[in-house]
N, C-alpha and C positions, 0 to 999 in steps of 0.2 A: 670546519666546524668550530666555534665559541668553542673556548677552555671555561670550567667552572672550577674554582680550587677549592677543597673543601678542607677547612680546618675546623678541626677536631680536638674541645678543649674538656678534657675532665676535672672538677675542681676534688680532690682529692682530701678531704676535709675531716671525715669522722675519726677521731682520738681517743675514739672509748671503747667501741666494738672491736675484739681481734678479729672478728670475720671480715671486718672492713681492709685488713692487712693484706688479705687473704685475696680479698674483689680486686683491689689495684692492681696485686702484681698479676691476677688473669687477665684484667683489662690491658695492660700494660704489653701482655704478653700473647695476647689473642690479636693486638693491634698490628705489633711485628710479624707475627706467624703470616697477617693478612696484607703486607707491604704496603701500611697507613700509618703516618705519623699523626703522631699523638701530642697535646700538650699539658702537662700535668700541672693545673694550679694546684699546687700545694699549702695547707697551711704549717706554721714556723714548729708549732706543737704537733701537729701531725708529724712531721719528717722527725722531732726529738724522739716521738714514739717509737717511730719505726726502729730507731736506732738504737733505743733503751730495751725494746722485745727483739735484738737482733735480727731484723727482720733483712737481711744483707740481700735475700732472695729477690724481692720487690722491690728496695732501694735499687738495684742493678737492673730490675726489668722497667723502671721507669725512668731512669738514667740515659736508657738506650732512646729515651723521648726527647721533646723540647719539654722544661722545665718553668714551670711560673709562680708567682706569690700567691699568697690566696691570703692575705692576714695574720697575725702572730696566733690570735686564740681564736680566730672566726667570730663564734657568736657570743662569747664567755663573756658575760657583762663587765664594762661598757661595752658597747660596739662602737664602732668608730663613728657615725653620727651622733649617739649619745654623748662620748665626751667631747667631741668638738662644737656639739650648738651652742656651749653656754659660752665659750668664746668668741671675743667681737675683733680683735684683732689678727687678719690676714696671716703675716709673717708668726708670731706668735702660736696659733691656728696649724698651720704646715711644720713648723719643728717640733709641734705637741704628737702630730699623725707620724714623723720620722721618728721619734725619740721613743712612742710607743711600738712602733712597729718595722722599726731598724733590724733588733735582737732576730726575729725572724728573717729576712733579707737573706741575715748575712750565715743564719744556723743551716738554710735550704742550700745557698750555696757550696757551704762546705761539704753540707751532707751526700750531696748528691752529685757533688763535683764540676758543676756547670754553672754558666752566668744565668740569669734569670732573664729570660724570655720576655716577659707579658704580667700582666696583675689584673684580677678583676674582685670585683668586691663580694663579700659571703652576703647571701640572701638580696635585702636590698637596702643594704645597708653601704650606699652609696653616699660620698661626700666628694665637691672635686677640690681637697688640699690633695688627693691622694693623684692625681694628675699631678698637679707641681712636685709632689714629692719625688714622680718616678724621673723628671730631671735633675734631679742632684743627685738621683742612685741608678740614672744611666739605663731604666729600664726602656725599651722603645716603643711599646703596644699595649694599651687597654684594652682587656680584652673578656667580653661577657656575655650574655642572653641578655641584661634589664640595663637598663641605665635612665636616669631620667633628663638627659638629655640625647636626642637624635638628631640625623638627616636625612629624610625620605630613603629611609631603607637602604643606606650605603656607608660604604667605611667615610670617617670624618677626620680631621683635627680639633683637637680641644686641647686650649692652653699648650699648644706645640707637640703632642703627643697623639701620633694614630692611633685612631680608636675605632671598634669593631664591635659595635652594640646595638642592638635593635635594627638588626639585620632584617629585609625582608625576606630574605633567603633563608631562616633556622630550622634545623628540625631538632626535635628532644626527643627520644626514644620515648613513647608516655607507656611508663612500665607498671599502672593499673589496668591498663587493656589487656583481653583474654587474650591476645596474641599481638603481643608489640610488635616484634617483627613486622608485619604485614601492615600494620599502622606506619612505623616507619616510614618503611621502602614507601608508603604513597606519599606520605610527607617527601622525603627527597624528590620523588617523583614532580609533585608540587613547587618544590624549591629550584628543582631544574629549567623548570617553564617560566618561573620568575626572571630568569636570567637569561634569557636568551640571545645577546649579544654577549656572554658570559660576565664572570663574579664571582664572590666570595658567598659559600655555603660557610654558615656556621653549624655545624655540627656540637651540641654541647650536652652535659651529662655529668654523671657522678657516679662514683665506681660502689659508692658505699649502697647504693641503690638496687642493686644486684642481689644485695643480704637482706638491708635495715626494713621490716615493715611498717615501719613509723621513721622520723627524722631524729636523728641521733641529738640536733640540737634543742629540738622542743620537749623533748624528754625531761631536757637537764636544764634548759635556762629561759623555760616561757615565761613572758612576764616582765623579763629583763631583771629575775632572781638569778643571784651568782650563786654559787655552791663550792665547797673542797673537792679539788681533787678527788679527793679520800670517798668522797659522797657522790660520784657519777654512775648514772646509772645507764645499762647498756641498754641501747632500743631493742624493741622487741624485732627476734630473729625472722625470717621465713622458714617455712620446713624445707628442711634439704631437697624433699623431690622440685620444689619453686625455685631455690636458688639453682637445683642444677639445670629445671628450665630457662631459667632467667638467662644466663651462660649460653645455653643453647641460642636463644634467640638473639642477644649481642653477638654470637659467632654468626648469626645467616645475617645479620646487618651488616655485620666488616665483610660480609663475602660478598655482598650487593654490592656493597660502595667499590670495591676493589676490583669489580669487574663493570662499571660503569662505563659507557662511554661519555670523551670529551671531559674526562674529570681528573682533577690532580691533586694531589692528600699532599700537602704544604703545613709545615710549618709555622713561626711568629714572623722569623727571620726572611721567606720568602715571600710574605705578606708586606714586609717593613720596608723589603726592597724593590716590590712589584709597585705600592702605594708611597715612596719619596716623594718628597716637597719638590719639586722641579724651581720653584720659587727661591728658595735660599743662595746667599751671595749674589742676587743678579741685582743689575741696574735698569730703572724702567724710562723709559724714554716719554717725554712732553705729551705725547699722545695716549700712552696709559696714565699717565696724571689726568689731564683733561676727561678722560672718561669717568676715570675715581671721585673727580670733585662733581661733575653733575651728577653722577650715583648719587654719593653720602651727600647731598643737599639735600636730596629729597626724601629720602632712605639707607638709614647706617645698618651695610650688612655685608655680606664677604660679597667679591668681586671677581666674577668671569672672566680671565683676559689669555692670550693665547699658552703661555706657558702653566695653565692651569686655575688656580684662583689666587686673591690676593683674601684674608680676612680683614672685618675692618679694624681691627685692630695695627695690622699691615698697612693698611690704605690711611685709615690716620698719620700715619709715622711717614708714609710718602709725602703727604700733605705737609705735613711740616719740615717733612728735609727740604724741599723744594723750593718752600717759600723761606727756608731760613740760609738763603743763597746770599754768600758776604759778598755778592755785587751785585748792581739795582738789574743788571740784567739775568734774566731768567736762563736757569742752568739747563745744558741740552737731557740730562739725566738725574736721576732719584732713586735713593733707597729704600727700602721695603721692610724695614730688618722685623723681625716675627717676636713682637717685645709682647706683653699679656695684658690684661685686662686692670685699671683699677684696680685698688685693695680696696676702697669702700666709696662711697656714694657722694657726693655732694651735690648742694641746688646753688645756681644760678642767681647771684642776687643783686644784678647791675638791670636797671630797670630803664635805659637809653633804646634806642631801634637801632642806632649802627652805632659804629664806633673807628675812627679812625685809622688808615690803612696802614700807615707806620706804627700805630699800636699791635696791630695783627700782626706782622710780621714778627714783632720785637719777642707778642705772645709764642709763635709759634718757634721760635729761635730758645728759650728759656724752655719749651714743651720738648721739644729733642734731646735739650739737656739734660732733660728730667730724666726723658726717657733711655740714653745714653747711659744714667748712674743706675735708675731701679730695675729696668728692663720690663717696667710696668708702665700703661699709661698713667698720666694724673689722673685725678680723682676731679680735678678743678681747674682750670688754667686763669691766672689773672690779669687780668688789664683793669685799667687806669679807675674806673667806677666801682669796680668790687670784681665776681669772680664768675665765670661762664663752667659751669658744669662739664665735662666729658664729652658727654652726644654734644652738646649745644656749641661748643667750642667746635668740635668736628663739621657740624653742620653748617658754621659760620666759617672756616676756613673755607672751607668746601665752596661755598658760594662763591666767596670772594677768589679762589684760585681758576675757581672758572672760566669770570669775568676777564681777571687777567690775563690768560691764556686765550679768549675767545677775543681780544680787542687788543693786545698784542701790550697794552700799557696798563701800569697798576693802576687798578680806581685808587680813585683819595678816601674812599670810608667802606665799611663794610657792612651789612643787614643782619642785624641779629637774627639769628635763625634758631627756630625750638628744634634740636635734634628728633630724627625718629626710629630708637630702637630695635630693627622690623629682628634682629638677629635674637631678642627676649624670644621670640615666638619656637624656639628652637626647647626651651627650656620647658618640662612638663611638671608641674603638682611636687613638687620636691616637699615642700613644705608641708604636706600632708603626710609624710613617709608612716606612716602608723600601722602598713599592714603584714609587718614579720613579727613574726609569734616572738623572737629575743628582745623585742620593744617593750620599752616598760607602758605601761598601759597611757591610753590619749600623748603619744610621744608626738609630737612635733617638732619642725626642722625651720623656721621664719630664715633663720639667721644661715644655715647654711641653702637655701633659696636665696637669700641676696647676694652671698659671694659667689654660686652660681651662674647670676644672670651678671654679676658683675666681670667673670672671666667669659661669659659668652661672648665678646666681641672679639676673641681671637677660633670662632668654630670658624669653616669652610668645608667644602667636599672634598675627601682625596682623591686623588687623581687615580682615575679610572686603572684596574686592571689590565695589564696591558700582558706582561709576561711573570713568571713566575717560577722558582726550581727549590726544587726543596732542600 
């Protein structure tokens, strides 16, 4: 029988309501009672709370979870697209998202005693500096219900980070329905049939959800108005006999799932280890080159090969170790190394149809450099007439290592070739992000859309679920 693993993420967020104190450590504690791990996105303010209302009770019953970030203040104006679109600088960009959102990191950690698991973003206030950030703070899993980038429904890489968003396998507990419960259980029911050679259920939810009849955060900050501390206002309660039904029916949900068949309640860490890059540190041999360069001539996008996928970002950097071989003869192997995307855009402005094949090479030889020092592709690669774009450059390698490899001798020139981005298609409406009530009104995101589609050439599909232990 298919295993399906079900990871169960609650984003643990409301800082104003003590009932909310209150919902976590039941959740936290209903989760254990029913032997399902749990992963508590936390926010940096939330966890200060708990600590400042001695809350020692639910700190320790969600302790006993996997532990994750959720943002320092969530929705508290800015949100983290807001203060990052007005910025145009990449690096700059990624040390504004760590510098603002480090203090919490590092407050969840101590608070609760554990490494941080997972990160996913509050509402949909998605940006991907927040992927590069969780490489320098070592976090291993993005991990959410929305994101505005997918892959047909399954775990991905984005920017060298597993990520676990717009699952087709979710269920949300939808707790306006006169009996969630029972909506549920057919939701997993549904989500199980999705999977039939098995996969990853996300399970996801919010503990504050159990109490708050409204969202704690539209209360206090629609509009993308900040407010004092001093001046939060607590969302309006449920009456206690709701909340004690509410409880009720998340207790017949952990008893469903916990007596499921073919189903295993994991984890971030069983996820991170079931879904590994199988790719990292190998060497690819002339005939996974050859297939890479007739791909990305015709189509720049991640690449099928037996140890899993390569991105194109990956398959670029093969392209160019390859050809940047200090002897005329072609090397029996090539590296892959998993470098990122561009930090910003540039056009193509050499107007010849080909260009000479020792220029290619010399290009391609100075592009590993590049990439060797930023662990970013360029933005532009130059030869001799001006400067070939990213895709175009890729696409013009691509051609010409074909050739050479299909006729055993380097051609003398190469055909300028228009790159074709098919891996943008991966990327959804970012640029419209305007529909979370902490948005300041007509908000839009152009800019962090472009750095987007510009780290989209390191997406790929992660490598299937195969085994898993929590």
């Amino acid at each position: 029988m298919p295993v399906r693993y079900i990871l169960t993420w609650l984003d643990t967020e409301d800082y104003v309501a003590p009932a909310a104190d209150d919902a976590a450590l039941f959740v936290a504690e209903t989760l254990s009672r029913h032997n399902l791990v749990g992963t508590f996105k936390v926010v940096g303010e939330k966890a200060r709370v708990l600590e400042r209302r001695g809350r020692r009770d639910a700190i320790k019953a969600i302790a006993r979870h996997a532990v994750g970030f959720h943002t320092d203040f969530h929705s508290k104006p800015p949100t983290v697209p807001v203060y990052l679109e007005p910025m145009a600088d990449w690096d700059e960009s990624v040390a504004e998202f760590e510098r603002r959102e480090g203090r919490g990191v590092e407050d969840v950690k101590h608070i609760f005693g554990k490494e941080i698991s997972c990160y996913g973003q509050p509402g949909t206030g998605w940006a991907p500096q927040a992927h590069r950030a969780l490489l320098d703070w070592h976090v291993p899993l993005y991990l959410d219900g929305f994101s505005y980038v997918g892959l047909d429904g399954g775990p991905f890489w984005f920017q060298n980070v597993l990520t676990v968003c717009r699952m087709k396998a979710s269920v949300y507990v939808p707790w306006q329905d006169a009996e969630p419960a029972a909506k549920a259980v057919e939701l997993f029911r549904r989500a199980m049939d999705a999977l039939p050679a098995g996969g990853i259920i996300s399970f996801g939810g919010h503990p504050c959800e159990l109490c708050d009849a409204e969202w704690w955060d539209v209360v206090n900050f629609s509009g993308g108005v900040d407010r004092d501390p001093s001046a939060y206002v607590a969302p309006r309660q449920f009456p206690s006999e709701r909340i004690a039904k509410n409880r009720t029916e998340f207790e017949k949900v952990c008893a469903f799932v916990e007596n499921l068949p073919g189903v295993k309640s994991v984890g971030p860490d069983a996820i991170v280890e079931a879904c590994r890059d199988t790719t990292l540190g190998k060497r690819f041999t002339r005939e996974v080159v050859e297939a890479a360069a007739r791909r990305l001539a015709e189509s720049i996008s991640f690449l099928p090969i037996e140890e899993g996928h390569l991105s194109a970002a990956q398959a670029f950097y093969l392209l160019a170790d390859f050809a940047a071989a200090k002897s005329s003869a072609l090397p029996a192997e090539a590296r892959a190394k998993p470098v990122l995307g561009p930090k910003s855009r540039a056009e193509t402005t050499i107007a010849a149809s080909h260009i000479p094949g020792d220029e290619v090479v010399a290009a391609a030889r100075r592009a590993r450099r590049d990439m060797d020092k930023t662990k970013h592709l360029p933005s532009a690669v130059e030869v001799s007439d001006g400067l070939l774009s990213a895709g175009d450059f890729c696409a013009t390698l691509a051609g010409f290592m074909a050739s050479w490899l299909s006729d055993g001798a380097r051609p003398e020139r190469a055909e300028v070739r228009k790159g074709r981005l098919d891996f943008e298609k991966y990327m959804t409406g970012l640029g419209d992000c305007n529909d979370w009530p902490p948005f300041p009104p007509d908000f839009h995101a152009p800019r962090l859309e472009e750095f987007a589609r510009l780290q989209a050439w390191t997406i790929k599909p992660a490598v299937e679920v195969s085994r898993a232990s929590s």
